[in-house]
C-alpha positions in Angstrom: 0.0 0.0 0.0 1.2 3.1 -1.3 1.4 6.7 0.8 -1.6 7.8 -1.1 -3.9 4.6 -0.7 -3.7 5.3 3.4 -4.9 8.3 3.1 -8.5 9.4 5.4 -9.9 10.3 2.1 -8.5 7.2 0.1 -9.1 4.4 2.9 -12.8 5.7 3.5 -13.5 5.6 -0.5 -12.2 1.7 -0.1 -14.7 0.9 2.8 -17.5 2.6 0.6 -16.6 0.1 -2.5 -16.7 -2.4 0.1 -20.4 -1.2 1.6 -21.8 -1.3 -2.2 -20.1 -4.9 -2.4 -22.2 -6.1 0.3 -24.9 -3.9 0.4 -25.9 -5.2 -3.5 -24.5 -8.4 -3.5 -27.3 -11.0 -4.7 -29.1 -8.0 -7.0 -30.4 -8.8 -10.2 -33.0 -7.6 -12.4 -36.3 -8.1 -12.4 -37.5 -11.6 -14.1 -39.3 -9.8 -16.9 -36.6 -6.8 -17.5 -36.0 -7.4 -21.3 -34.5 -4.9 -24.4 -33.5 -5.0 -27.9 -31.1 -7.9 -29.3 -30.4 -5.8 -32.0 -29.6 -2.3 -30.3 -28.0 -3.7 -26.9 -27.2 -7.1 -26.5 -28.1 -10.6 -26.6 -30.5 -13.3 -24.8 -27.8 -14.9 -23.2 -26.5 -11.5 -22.1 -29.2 -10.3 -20.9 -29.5 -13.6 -18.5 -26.2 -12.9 -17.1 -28.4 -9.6 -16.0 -30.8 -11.6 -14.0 -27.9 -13.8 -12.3 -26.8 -12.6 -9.1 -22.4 -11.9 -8.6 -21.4 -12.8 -12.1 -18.8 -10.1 -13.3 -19.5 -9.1 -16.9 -17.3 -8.0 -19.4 -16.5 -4.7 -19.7 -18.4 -3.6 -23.2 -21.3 -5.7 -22.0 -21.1 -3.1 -18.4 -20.9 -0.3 -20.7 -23.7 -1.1 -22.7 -26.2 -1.8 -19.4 -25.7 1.1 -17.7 -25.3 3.4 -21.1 -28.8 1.7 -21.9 -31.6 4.6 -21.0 -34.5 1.9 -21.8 -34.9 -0.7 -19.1 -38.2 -1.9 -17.7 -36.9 -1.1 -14.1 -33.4 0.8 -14.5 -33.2 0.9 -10.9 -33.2 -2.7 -10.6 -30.6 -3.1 -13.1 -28.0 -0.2 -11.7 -28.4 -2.2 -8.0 -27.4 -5.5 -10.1 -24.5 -3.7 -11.9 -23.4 -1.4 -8.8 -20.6 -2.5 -7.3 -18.6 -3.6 -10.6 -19.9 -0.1 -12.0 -18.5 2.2 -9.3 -15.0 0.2 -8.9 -15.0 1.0 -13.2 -16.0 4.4 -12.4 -12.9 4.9 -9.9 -9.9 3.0 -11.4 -10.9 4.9 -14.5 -11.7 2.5 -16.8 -14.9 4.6 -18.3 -13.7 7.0 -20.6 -13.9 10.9 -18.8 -15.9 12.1 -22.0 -18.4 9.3 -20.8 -18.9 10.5 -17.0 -21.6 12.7 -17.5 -23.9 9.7 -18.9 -23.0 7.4 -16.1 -23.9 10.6 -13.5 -27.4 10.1 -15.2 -27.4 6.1 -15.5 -27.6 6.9 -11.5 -30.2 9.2 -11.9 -32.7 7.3 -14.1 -32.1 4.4 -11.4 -33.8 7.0 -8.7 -31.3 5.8 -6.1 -32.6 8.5 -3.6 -35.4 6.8 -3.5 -34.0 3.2 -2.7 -34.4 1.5 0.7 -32.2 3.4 3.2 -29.2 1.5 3.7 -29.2 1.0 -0.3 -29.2 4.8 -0.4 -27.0 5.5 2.3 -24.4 2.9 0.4 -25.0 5.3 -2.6 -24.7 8.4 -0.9 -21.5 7.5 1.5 -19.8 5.9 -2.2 -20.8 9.2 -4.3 -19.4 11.4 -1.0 -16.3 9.3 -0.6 -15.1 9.0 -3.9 -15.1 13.2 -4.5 -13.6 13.9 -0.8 -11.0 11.6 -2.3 -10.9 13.4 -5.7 -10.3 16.9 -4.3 -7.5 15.7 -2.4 -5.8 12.8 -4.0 -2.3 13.2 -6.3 -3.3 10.3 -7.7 -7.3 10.2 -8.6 -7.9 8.6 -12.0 -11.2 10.9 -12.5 -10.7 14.4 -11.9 -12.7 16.4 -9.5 -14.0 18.8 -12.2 -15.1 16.0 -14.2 -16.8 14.1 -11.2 -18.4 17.2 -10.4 -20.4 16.6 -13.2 -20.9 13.4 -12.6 -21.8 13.5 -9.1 -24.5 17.1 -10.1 -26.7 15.1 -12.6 -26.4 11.7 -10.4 -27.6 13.7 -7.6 -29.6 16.3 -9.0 -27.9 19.3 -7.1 -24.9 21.2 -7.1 -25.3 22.6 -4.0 -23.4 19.4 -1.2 -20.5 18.8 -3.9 -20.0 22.8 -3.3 -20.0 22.6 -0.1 -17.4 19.7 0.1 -15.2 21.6 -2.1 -15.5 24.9 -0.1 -14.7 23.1 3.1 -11.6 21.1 1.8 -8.8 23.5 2.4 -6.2 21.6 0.7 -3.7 22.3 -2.3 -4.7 19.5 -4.6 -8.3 21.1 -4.0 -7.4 24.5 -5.0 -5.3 23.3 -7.6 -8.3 21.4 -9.5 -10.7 24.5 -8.9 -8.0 26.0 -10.6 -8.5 24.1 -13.7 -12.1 24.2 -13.7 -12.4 27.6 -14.3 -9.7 27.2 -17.5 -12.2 24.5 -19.0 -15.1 26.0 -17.8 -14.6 29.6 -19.0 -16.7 29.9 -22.2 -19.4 28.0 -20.6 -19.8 30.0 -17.8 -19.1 33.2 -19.5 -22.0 32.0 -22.2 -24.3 31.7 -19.2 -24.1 28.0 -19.9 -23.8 25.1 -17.6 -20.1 23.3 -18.8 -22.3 20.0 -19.4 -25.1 19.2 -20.4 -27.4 19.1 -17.5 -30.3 16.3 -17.6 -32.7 18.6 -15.5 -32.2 22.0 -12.9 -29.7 23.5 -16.2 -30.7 26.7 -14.7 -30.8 26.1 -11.4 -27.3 24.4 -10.9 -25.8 27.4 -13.4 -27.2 30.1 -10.7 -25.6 28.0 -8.0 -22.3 27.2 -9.7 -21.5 30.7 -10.8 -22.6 31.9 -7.5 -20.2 29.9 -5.4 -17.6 30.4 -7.9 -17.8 34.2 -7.4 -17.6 33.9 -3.4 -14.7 30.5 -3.3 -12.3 31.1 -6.4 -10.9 34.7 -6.1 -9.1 33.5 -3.1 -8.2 29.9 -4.5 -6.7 31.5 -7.5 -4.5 33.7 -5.9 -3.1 30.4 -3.6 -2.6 28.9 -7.0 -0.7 32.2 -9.1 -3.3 31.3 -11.6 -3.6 33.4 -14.4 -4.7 36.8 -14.2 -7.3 36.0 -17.0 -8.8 33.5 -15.1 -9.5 36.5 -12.2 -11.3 38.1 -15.1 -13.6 35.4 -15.8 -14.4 35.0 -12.4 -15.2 38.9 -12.2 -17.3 39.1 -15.5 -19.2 36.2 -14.0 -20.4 38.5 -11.0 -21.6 41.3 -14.2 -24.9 41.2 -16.2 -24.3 40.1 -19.6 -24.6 43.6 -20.7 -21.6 44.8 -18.8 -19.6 42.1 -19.5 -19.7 42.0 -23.1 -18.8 46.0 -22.7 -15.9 44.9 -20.0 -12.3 45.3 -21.9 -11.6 42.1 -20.3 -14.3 40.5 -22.2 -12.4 37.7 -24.0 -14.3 37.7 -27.2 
């Protein structure tokens, strides 16, 4: 074991792989759950659904939890849960993919779910971006499991509040970086992915809390003085900003 992997952040993400393990071991579909040979998969592969503990291959996991047209999807992400989220973590789904898997969550209505399946959910979800913010070493990086962790949820608003109360380098660092990919989005008045529901909401929130948190975070970092600009034209109407000589466009 490595430095990193004894970390408070990194050994609590472990036990929360380990609570999904055993809080969905047994999980399958339901007996009737059924979809399209030609568009997703075949008979036999969708058996391997309705057996309990049997790993799949890795395009066969991409393809269930990519899938947006099951019977009962909730049923399906509990059977697919704890080999989806270890995927999710060593980074074996591609980052341009994350946003998709945040809303395989979402169509599963895991909030909803008994309350130690929800609380496994929620303690995984919570683990795994405490870890992000603060790890060297995180395959998936914290902007992009914002993202992830926003649609699956539905809300902006605890990831925020993680991220404001983890007064750390690494976390600074990767705010940092969010605003470099982020700028035109936000400048545009435009969420920087596509939102499944709450665009606006989540947009208000997130350029809120970036006005408030980043000013401060940027200057720890010597970031860019363009980057204090965006931050500043997001606090203008869009009027004044596109007047602003600062205005990058």
């Amino acid at each position: 074991m490595t430095p990193t992997d004894r970390t408070p952040a990194r050994l609590r993400l472990v036990a929360a792989l380990d609570g999904l393990a055993t809080t969905f071991r047994g999980m399958t579909a339901v007996p009737d759950e059924d979809n399209c040979e030609c568009h997703w998969g075949s008979a036999e592969e969708l058996a391997q659904l309705k057996t309990p503990d049997v790993e799949l291959d890795p395009d066969l996991l991409r393809r269930t939890w990519q899938a947006s047209d099951w019977r009962d999807h909730g049923a399906v992400l509990r059977r697919i849960l704890p080999q989806f989220a270890a995927a999710l973590v060593g980074g074996q789904v591609p980052l341009f993919d994350l946003v998709d898997a945040g809303r395989s969550f979402g169509r599963g209505d895991w909030q909803q779910w008994p309350a130690d399946q929800a609380s496994s959910v929620r303690e995984f979800l919570h683990a795994w971006w405490s870890d992000s913010l603060t790890a060297p070493d995180a395959a998936v990086p914290a902007y992009e499991l914002f993202a992830l962790c926003a649609e699956a949820s539905g809300t902006v608003t605890p990831w925020l509040g993680v991220w404001a109360a983890t007064d750390r380098p690494a976390a600074d660092r990767q705010l940092v970086e969010a605003v470099d990919l982020w700028e035109f989005h936000l400048l545009c008045d435009r969420l920087p992915w596509r939102a499944w529901e709450h665009e606006t909401r989540k947009l208000g929130e997130l350029s809120s809390w970036l006005i408030r948190h980043a000013p401060a975070r940027l200057v720890s970092q010597d970031a860019p003085e363009e980057l204090h600009h965006v931050i500043r034209l997001l606090g203008l109407t869009e009027p004044a900003r596109r007047e602003d000589p600062y205005w990058p466009w």
